[in-house]
C-alpha positions in Angstrom: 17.6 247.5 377.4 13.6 248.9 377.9 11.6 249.0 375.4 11.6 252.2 373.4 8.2 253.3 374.5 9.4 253.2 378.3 11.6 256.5 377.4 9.1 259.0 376.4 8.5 260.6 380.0 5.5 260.0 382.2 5.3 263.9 384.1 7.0 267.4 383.2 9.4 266.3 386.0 10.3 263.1 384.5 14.3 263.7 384.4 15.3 260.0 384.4 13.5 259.5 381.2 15.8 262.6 379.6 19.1 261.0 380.6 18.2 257.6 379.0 17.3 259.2 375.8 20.4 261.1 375.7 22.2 257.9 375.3 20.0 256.3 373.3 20.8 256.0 369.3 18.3 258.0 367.1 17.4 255.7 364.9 15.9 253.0 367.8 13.7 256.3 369.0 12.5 258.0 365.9 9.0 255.9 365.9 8.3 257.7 369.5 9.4 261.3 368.1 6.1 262.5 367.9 4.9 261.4 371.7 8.1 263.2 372.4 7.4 266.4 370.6 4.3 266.7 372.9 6.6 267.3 375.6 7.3 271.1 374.1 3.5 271.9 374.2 4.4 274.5 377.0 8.2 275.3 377.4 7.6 276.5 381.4 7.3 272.8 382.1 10.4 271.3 383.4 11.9 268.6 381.1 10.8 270.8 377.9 14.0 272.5 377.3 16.3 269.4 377.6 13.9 267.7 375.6 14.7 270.6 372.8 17.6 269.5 372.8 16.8 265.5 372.3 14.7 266.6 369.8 17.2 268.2 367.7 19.1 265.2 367.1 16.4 264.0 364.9 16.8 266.5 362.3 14.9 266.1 359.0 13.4 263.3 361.0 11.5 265.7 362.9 9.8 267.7 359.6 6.3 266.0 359.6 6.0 266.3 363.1 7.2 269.5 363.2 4.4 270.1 360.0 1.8 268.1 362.2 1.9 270.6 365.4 1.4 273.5 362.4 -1.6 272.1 361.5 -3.1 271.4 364.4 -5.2 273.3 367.0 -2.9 274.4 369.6 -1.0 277.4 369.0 0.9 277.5 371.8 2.5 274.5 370.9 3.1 276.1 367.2 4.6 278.5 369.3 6.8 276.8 371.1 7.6 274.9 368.1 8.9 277.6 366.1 11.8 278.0 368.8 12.5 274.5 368.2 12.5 274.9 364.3 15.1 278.5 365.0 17.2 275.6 366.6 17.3 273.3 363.7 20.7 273.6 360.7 19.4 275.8 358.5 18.9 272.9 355.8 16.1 271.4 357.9 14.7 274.8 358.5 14.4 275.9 355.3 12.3 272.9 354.5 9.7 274.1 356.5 9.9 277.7 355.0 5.9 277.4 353.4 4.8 276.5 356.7 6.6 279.1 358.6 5.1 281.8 355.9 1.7 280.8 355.8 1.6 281.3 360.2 3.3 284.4 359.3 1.5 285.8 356.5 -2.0 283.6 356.7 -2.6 283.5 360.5 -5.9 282.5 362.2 -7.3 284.9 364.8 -6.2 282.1 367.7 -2.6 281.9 366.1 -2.4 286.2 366.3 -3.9 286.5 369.6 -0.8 283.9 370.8 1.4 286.0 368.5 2.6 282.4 366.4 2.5 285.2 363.6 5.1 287.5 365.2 7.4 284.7 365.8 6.8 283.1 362.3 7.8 286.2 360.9 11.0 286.6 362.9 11.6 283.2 362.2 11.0 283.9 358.2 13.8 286.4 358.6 16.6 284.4 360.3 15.8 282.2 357.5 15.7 284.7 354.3 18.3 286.3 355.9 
């Protein structure tokens, strides 16, 4: 078998890589999910929708990375990460419901000029709802 850090993909093309980690078990790959999570920084690129769905096997495993790309810098990545986080059961979800509110009710200019707020609120909704 390679060695774990030989699955996280090379290029936004890098197909070969998504078909190992689909067979891979979670637990051998949860120490590479946050090299994975940068692969949903801009959902246009090619493997980013299959790798939604890799990434949503992790579950709970996924909330500090998940908390991570909220508190970073790039808000199109919180963006994009907020579609992941619609994805999740709602019991992960909900864990995540300060963080969702504070993009929602507490934006910076950057996050309302990429509309994270808009989609935090939405989000907020689903959840309450």
């Amino acid at each position: 078998m390679k060695c774990i850090y030989e699955l996280i993909p090379k290029d936004k093309s890098d197909f070969t890589c998504m078909e190992e980690l689909r067979m891979v078990d979670i637990e051998e790959c949860s120490q590479i999910i946050g090299a994975l999570m940068l692969w949903i920084q801009d959902m246009n690129w090619p493997i980013a929708q299959e790798m939604i769905c890799i990434l949503l096997r992790f579950r709970e495993k996924l909330l500090p990375h998940i908390k991570d790309v909220f508190m970073s810098d790039d808000e199109m990545w919180k963006y994009w990460t907020l579609d992941l986080v619609n994805k999740l059961p709602y019991e992960t979800a909900i864990e995540l419901k300060n963080d969702i509110a504070r993009l929602a009710y507490h934006p910076s200019e950057k996050e309302k000029n990429e509309e994270v707020d808009i989609k935090a609120k939405e989000l907020l909704n689903l959840l309450s709802g």
